[in-house]
N, CA and C atoms as a LAMMPS dump frame, in Angstrom:
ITEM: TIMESTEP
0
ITEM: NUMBER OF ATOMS
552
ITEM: BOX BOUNDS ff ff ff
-5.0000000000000000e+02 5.0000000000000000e+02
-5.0000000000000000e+02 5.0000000000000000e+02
-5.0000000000000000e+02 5.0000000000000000e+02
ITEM: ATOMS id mol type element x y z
1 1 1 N -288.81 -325.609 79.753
2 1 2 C -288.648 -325.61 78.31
3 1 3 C -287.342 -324.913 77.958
4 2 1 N -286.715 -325.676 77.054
5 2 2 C -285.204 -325.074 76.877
6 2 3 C -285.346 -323.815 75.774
7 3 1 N -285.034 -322.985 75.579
8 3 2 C -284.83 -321.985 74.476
9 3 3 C -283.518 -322.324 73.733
10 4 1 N -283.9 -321.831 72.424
11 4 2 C -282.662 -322.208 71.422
12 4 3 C -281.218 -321.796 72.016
13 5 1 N -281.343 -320.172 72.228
14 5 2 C -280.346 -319.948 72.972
15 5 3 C -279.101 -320.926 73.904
16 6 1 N -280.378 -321.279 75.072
17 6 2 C -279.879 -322.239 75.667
18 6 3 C -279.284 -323.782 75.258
19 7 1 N -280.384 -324.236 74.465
20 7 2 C -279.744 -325.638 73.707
21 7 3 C -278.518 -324.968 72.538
22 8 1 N -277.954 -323.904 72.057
23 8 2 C -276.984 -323.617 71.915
24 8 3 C -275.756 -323.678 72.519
25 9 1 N -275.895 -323.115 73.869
26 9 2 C -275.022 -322.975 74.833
27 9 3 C -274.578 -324.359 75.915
28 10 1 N -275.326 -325.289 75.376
29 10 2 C -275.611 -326.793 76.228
30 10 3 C -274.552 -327.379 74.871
31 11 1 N -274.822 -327.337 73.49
32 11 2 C -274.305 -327.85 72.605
33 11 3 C -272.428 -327.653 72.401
34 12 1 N -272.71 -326.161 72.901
35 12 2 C -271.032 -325.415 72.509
36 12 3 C -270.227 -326.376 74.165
37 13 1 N -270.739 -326.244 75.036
38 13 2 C -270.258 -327.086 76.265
39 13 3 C -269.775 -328.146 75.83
40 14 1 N -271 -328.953 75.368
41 14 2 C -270.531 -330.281 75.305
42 14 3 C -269.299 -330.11 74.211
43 15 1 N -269.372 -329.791 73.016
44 15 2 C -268.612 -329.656 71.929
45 15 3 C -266.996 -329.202 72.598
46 16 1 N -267.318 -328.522 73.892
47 16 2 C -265.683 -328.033 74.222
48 16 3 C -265.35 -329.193 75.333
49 17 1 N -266.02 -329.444 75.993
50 17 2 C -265.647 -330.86 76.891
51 17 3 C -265.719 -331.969 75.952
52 18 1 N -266.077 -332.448 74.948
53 18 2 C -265.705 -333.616 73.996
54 18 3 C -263.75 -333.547 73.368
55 19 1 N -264.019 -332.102 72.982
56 19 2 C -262.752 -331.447 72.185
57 19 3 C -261.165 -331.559 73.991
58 20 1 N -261.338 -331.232 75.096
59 20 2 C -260.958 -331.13 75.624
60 20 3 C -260.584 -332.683 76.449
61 21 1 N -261.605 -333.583 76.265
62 21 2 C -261.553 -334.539 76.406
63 21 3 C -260.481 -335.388 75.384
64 22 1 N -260.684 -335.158 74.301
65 22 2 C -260.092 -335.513 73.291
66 22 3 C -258.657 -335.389 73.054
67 23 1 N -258.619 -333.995 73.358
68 23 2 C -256.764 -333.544 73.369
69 23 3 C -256.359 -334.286 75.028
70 24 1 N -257.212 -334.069 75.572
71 24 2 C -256.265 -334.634 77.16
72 24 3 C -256.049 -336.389 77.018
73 25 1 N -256.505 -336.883 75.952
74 25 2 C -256.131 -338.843 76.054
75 25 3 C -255.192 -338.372 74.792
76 26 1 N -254.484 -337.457 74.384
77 26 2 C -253.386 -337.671 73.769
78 26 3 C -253.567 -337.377 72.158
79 27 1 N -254.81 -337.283 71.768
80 27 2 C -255.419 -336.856 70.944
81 27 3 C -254.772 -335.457 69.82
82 28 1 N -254.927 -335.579 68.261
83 28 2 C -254.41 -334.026 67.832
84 28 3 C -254.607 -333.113 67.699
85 29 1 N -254.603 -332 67.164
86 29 2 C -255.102 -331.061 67.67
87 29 3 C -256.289 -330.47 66.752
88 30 1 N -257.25 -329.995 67.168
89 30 2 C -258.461 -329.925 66.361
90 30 3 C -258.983 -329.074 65.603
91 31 1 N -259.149 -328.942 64.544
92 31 2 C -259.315 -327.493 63.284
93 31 3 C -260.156 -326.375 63.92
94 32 1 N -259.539 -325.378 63.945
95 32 2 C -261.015 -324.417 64.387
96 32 3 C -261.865 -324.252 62.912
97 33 1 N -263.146 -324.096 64.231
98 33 2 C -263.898 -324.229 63.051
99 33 3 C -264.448 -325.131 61.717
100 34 1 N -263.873 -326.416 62.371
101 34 2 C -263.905 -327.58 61.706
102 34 3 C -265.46 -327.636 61.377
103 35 1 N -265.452 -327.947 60.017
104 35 2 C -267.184 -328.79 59.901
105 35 3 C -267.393 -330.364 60.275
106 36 1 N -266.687 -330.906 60.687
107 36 2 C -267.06 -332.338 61.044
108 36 3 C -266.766 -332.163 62.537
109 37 1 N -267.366 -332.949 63.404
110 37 2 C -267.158 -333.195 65.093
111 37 3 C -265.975 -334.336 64.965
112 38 1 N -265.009 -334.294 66.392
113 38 2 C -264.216 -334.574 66.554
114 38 3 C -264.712 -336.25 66.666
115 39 1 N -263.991 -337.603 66.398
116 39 2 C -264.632 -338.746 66.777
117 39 3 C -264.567 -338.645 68.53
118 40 1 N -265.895 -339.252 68.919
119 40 2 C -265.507 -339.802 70.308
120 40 3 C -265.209 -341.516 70.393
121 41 1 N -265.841 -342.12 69.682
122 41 2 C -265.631 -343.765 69.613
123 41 3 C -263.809 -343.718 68.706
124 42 1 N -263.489 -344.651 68.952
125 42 2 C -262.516 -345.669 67.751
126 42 3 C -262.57 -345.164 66.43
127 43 1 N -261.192 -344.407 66.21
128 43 2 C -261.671 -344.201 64.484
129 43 3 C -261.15 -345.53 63.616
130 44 1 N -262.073 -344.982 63.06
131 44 2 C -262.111 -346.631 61.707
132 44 3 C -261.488 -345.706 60.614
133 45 1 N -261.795 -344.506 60.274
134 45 2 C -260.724 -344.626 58.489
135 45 3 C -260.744 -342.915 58.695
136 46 1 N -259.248 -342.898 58.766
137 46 2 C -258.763 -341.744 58.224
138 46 3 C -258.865 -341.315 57.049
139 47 1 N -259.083 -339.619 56.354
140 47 2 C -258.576 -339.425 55.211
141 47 3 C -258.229 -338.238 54.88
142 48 1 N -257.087 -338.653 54.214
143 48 2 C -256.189 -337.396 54.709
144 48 3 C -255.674 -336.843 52.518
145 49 1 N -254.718 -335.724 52.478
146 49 2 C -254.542 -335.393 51.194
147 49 3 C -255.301 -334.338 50.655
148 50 1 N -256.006 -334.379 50.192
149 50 2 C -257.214 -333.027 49.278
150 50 3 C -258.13 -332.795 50.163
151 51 1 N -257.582 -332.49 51.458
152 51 2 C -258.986 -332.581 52.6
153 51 3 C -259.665 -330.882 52.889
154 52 1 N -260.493 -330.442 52.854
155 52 2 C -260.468 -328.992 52.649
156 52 3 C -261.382 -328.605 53.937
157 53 1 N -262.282 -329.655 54.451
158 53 2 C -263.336 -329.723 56.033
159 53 3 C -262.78 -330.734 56.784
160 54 1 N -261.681 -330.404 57.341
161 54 2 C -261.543 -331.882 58
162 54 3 C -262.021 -331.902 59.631
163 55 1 N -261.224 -332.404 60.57
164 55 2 C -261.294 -332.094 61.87
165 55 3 C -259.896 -332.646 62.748
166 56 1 N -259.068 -332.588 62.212
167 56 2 C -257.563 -332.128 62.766
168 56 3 C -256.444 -332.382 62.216
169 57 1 N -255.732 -331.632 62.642
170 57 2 C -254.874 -331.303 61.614
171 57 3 C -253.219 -331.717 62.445
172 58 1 N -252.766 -332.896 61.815
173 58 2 C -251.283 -333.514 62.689
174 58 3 C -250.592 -332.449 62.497
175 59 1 N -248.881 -332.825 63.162
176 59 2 C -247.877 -332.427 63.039
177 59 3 C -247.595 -331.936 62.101
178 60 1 N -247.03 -330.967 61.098
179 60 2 C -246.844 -330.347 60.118
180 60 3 C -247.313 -331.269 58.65
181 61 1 N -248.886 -331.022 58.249
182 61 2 C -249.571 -331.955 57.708
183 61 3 C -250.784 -330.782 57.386
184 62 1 N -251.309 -331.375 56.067
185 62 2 C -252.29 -330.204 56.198
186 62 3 C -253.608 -331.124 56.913
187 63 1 N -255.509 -330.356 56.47
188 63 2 C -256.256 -330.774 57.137
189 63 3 C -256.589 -332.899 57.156
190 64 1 N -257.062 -333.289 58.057
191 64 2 C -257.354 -334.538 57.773
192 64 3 C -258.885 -334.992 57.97
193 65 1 N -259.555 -335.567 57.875
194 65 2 C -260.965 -336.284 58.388
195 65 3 C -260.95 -337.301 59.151
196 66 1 N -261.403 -337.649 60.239
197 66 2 C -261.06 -339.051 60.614
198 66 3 C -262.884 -339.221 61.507
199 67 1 N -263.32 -340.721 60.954
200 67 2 C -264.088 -341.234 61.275
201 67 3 C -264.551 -342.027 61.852
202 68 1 N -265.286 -342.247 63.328
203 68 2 C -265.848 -343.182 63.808
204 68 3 C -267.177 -343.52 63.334
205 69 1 N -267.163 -345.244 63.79
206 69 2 C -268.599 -345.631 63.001
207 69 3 C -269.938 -344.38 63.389
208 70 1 N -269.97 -344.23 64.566
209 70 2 C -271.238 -343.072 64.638
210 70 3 C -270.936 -341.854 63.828
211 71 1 N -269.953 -341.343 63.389
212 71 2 C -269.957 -340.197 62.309
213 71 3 C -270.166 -340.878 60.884
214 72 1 N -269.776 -341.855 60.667
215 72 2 C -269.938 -342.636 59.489
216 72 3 C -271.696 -342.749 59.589
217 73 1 N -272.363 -343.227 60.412
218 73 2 C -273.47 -343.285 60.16
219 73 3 C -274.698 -341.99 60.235
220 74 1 N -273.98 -341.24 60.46
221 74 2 C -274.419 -339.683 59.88
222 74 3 C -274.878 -339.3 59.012
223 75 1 N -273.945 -339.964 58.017
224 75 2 C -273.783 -339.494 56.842
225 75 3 C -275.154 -340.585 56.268
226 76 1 N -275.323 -340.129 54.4
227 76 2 C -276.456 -341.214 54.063
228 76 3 C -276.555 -342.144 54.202
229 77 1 N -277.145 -342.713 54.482
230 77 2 C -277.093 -344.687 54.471
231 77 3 C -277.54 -345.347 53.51
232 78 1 N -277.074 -346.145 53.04
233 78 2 C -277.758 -347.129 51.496
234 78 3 C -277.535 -348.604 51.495
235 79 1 N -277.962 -349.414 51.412
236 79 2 C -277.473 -350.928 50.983
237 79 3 C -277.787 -351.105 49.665
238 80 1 N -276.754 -352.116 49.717
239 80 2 C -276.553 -352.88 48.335
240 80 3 C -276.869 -354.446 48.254
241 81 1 N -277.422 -355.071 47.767
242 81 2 C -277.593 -356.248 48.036
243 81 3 C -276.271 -356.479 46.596
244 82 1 N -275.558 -358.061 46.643
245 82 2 C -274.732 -358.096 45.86
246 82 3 C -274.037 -359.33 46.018
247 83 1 N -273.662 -359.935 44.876
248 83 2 C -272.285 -360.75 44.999
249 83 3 C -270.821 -360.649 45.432
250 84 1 N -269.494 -360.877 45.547
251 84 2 C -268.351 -360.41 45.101
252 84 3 C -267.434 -362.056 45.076
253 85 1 N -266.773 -362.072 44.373
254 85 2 C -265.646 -362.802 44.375
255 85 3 C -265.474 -364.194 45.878
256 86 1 N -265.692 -362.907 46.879
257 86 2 C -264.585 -363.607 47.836
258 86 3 C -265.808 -364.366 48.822
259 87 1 N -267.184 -364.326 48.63
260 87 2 C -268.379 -364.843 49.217
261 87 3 C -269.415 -365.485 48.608
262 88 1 N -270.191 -366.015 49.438
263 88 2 C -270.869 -367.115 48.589
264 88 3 C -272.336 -366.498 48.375
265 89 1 N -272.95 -366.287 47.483
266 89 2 C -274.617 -366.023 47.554
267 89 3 C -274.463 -364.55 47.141
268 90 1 N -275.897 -363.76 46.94
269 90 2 C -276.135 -362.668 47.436
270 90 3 C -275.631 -361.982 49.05
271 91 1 N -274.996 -360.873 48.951
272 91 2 C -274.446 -360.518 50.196
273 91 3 C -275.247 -359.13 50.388
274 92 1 N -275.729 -358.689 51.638
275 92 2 C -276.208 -357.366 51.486
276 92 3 C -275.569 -356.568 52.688
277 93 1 N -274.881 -355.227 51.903
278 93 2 C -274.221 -354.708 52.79
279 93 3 C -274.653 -353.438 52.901
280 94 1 N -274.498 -352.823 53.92
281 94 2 C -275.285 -351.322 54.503
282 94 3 C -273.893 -350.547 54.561
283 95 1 N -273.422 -349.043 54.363
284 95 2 C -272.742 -348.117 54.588
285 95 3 C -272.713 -347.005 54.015
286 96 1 N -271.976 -346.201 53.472
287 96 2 C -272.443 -344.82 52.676
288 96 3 C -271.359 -345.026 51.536
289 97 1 N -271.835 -343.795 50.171
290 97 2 C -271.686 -343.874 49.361
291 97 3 C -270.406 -342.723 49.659
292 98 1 N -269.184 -343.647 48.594
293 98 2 C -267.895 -343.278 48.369
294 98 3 C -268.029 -341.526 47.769
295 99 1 N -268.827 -340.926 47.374
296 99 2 C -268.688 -339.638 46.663
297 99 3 C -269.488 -338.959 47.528
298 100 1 N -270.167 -339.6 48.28
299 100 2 C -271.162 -338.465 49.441
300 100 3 C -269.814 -338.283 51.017
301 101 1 N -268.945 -339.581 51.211
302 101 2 C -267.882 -339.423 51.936
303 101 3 C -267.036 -338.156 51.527
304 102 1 N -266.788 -338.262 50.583
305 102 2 C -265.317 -337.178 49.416
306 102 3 C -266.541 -335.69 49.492
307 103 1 N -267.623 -335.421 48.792
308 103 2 C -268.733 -334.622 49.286
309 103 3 C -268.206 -334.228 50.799
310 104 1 N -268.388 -334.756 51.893
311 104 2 C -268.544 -334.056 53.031
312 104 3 C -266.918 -333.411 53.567
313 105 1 N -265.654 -334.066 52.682
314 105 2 C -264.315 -333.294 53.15
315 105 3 C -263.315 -332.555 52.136
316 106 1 N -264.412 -332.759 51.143
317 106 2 C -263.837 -331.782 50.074
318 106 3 C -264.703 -331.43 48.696
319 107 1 N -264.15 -330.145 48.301
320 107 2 C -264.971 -329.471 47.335
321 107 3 C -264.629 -330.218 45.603
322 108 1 N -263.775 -330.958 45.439
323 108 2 C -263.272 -331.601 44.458
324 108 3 C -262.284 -332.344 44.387
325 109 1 N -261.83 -333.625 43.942
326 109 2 C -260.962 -334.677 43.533
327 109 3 C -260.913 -334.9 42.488
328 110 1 N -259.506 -335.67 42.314
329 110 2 C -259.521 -336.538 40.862
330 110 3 C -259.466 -337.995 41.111
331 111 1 N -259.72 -338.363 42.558
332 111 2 C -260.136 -339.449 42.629
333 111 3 C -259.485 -339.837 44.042
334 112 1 N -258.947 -341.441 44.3
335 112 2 C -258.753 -341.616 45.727
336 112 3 C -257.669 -342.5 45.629
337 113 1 N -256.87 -342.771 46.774
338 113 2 C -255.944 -344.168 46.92
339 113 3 C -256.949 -344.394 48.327
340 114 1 N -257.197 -345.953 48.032
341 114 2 C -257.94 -346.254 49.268
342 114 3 C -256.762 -347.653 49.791
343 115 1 N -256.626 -347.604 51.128
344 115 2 C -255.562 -348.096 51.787
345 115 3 C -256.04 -349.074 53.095
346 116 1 N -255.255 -350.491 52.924
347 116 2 C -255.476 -351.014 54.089
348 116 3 C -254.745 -351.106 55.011
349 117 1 N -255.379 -351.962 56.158
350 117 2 C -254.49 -352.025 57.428
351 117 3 C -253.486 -352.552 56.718
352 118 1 N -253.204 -354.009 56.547
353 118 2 C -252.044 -354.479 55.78
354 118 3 C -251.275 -353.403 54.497
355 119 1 N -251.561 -352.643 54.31
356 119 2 C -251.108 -351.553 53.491
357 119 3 C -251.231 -351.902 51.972
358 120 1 N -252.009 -353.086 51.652
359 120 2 C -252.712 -353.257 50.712
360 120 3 C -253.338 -351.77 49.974
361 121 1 N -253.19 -351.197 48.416
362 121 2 C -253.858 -349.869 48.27
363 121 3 C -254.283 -350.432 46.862
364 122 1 N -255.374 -349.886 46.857
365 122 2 C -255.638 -349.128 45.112
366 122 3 C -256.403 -348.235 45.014
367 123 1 N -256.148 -347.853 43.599
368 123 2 C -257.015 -346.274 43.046
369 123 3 C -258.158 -346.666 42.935
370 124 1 N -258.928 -345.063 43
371 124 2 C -260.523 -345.695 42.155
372 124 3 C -260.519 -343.791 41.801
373 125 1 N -260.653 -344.272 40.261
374 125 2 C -260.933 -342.511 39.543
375 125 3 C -262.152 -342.004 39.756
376 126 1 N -261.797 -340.496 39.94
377 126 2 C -263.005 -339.747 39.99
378 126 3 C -264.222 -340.313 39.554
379 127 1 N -263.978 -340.675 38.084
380 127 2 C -265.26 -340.84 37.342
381 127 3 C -265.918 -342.193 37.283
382 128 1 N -264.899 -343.216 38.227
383 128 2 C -265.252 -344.22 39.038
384 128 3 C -266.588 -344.092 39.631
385 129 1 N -266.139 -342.918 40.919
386 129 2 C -266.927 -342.634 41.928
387 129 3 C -267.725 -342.211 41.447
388 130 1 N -268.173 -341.124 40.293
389 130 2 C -269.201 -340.253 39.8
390 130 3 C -270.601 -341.154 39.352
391 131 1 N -269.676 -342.012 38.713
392 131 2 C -270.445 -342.892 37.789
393 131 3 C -271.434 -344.129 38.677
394 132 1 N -270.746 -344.727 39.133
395 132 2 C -271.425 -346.05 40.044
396 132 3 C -271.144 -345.708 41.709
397 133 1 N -271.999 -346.069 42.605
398 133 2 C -272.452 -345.865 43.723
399 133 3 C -271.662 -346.819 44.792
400 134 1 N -270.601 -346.447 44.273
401 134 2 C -269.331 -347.743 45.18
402 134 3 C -269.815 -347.267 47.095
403 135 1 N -269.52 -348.547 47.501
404 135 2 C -269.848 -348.065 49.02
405 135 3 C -269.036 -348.096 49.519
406 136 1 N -268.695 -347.75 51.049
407 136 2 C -267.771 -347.842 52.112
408 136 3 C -268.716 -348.416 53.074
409 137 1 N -268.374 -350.232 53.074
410 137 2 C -269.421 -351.17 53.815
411 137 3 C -269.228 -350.874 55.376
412 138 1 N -270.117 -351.116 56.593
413 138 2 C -269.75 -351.586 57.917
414 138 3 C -270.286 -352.676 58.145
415 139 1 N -271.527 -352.928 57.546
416 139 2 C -272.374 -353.922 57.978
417 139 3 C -272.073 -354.879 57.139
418 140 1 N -272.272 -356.047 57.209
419 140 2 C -272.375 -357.262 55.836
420 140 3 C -273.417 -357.957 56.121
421 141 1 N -274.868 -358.269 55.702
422 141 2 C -275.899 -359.183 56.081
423 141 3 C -276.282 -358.562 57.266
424 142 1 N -276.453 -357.102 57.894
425 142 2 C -276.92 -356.47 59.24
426 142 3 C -275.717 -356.701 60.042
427 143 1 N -274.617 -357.1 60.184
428 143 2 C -273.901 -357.293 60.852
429 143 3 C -272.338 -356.66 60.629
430 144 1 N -271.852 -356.623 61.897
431 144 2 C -270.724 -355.024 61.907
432 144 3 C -269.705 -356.616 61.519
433 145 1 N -268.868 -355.927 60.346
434 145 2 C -267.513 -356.672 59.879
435 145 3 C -266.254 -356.67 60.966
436 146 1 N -265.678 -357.737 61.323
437 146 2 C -264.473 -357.845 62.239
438 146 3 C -263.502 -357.537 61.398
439 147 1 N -262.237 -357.213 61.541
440 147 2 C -260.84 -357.631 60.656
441 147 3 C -260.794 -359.048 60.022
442 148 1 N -261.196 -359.722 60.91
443 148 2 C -260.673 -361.581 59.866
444 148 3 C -262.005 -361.7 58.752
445 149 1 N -262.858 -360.962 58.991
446 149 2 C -264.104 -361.022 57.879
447 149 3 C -264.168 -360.02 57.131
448 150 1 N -263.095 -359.344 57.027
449 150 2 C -263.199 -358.484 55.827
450 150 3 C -263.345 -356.755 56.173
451 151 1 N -263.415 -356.319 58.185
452 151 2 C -263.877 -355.29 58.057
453 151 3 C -262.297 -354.453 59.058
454 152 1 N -262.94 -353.411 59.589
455 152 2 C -264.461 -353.065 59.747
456 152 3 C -265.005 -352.281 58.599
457 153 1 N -264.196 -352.317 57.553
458 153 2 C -264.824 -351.393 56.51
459 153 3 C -264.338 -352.192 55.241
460 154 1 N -265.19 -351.917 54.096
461 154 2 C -265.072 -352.822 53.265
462 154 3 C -265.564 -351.672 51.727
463 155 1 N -264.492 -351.49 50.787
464 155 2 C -264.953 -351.198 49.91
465 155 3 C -265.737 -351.733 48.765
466 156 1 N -266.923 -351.456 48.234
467 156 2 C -267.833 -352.756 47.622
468 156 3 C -268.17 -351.662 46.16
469 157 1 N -268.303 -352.26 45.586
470 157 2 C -268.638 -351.723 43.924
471 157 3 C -269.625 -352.795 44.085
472 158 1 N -270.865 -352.223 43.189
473 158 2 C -272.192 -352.66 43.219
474 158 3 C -271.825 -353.679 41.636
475 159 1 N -271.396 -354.846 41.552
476 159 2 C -271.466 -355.794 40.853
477 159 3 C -272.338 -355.845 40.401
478 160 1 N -273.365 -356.663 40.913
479 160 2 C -274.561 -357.243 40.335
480 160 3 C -275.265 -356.242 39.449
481 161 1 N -275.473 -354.949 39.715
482 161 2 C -276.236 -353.764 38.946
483 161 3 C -275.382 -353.465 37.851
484 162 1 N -274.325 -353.435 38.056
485 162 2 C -273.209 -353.387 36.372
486 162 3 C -272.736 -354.394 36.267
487 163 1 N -272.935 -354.987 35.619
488 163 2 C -272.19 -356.708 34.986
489 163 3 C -270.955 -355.551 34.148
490 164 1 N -270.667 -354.754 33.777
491 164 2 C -269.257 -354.246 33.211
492 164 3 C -267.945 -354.368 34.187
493 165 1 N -268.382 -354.265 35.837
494 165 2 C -267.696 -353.738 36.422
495 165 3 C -266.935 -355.808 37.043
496 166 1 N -267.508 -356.505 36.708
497 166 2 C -267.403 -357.732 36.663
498 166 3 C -266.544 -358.195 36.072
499 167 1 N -265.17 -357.47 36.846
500 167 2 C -263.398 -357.825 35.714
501 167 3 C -262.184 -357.881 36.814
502 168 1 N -261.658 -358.508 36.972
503 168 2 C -260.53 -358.523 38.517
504 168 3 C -260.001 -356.665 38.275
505 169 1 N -260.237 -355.643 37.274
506 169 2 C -259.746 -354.517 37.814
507 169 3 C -260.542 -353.739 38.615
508 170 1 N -261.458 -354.395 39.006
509 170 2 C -262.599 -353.324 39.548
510 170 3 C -262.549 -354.603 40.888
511 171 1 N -262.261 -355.58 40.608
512 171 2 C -262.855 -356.337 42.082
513 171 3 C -261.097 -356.472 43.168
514 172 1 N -259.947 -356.197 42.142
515 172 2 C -258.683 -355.56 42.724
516 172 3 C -258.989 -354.26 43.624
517 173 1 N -260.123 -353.281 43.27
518 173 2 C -260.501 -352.385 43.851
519 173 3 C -261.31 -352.202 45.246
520 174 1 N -261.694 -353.406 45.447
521 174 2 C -262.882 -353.397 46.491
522 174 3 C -261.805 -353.623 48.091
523 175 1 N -261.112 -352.791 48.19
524 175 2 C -260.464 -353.164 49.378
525 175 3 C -261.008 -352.949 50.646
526 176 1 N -260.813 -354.327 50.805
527 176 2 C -261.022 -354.693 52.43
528 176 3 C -260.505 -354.302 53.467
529 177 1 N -260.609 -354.327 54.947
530 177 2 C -259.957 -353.95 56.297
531 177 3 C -259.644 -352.137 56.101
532 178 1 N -260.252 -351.529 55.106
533 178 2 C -260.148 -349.977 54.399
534 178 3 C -259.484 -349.282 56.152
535 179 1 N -258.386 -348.629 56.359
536 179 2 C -258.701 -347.838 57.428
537 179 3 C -258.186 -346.278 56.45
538 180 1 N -257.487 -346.67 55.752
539 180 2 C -257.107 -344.836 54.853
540 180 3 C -257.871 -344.487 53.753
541 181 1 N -257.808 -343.417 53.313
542 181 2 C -258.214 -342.992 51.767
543 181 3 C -257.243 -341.412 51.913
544 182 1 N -256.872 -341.22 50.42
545 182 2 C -255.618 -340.08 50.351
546 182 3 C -256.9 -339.63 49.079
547 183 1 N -257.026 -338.428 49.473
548 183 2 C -257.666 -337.961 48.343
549 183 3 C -257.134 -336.74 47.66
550 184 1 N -256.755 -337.729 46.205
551 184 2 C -255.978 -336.765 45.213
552 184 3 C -256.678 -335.649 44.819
C-alpha cells in the first residue's frame, strides 16, 4: 500500500523526468512553480500575452500556456450541439469553454486575439466571453478535427442558443485551425 508521502515522491519524479525530458528534445524552459504541467503530447494552442500561470516562459518573453489535447481535456468538458455557416445540419462539438481556458492562465482580461495557423486573427471581447459559452472545439460529431476540416481546434459560438449572435461579426469570429490566443 502506497502512503501519500510516497505517491508524492513518485509524482515529484515523474514531474522532474517529464520536465527533463522536455528540455532535453529542445524544449523551453519551464516556470518554476508553474500551475499547469508541462505538455508531453503535440501542443495544439499556445497562449501567450496576459498570462499570469503559465508553464514556460521563451526567450526574453514574459509567462506563456501551451496546450496539448490531454491538458485541454482536463479542463471542463461541454458540447454544443449547433449549426454554423460553413456545415451542413446540426453539428455537435465537444471541447471547453473559452473563459474557463482564460480562468485557468489568468486572473483577468479584456478579452482575446485568437489566431490561426494561416495567421488568420480576430478579437472576441471580454464580455463576449462572459456572456455566451463560446467553445474551443476538438471534437466535431465525436470526432478529433484534422487541419483540412477545420481543426485541430475550432472556435464555435453557440449559434443556435442565441439567434443574436447569427451576423457574419460573430461567425468572422469562430476561427478555425485556432493554434494562438494573445490575451489582452
Amino acid at each position: 500500500m502506497l502512503l501519500p508521502n510516497s505517491i508524492s515522491r513518485i509524482f515529484y519524479t515523474l514531474t522532474l523526468f517529464t520536465t527533463f525530458l522536455f528540455l532535453s528534445l529542445g524544449g523551453v524552459k519551464p516556470v518554476v512553480g508553474a500551475t499547469l504541467p508541462v505538455p508531453t503530447e503535440r501542443v495544439l494552442l499556445t497562449v501567450s500575452g496576459n498570462v499570469e500561470h503559465g508553464n514556460v516562459v521563451p526567450a526574453n518573453a514574459k509567462h506563456q500556456a501551451t496546450f496539448d489535447l490531454a491538458m485541454l481535456k482536463q479542463l471542463p468538458q461541454h458540447q454544443l450541439l449547433t449549426t454554423t455557416p460553413w456545415t451542413d445540419g446540426i453539428q455537435s462539438f465537444t471541447g471547453v469553454l473559452l473563459k474557463d481556458l482564460l480562468a485557468r492562465v489568468t486572473n483577468s482580461h479584456a478579452g482575446i486575439k485568437a489566431l490561426a495557423i494561416d495567421n488568420f486573427s480576430a478579437q472576441i471581447s471580454a464580455q463576449e466571453i462572459n456572456d455566451y459559452p463560446i467553445m474551443i472545439a476538438y471534437l466535431r460529431n465525436g470526432k478529433q478535427m484534422k487541419i483540412r476540416h477545420k481543426g485541430p481546434l475550432w472556435v464555435i459560438y453557440p449559434l443556435d442558443q442565441y439567434p443574436q449572435l447569427k451576423k457574419s461579426v460573430y461567425h468572422d469570429k469562430m476561427v478555425w485551425q485556432l493554434d494562438k490566443i494573445q490575451v489582452q
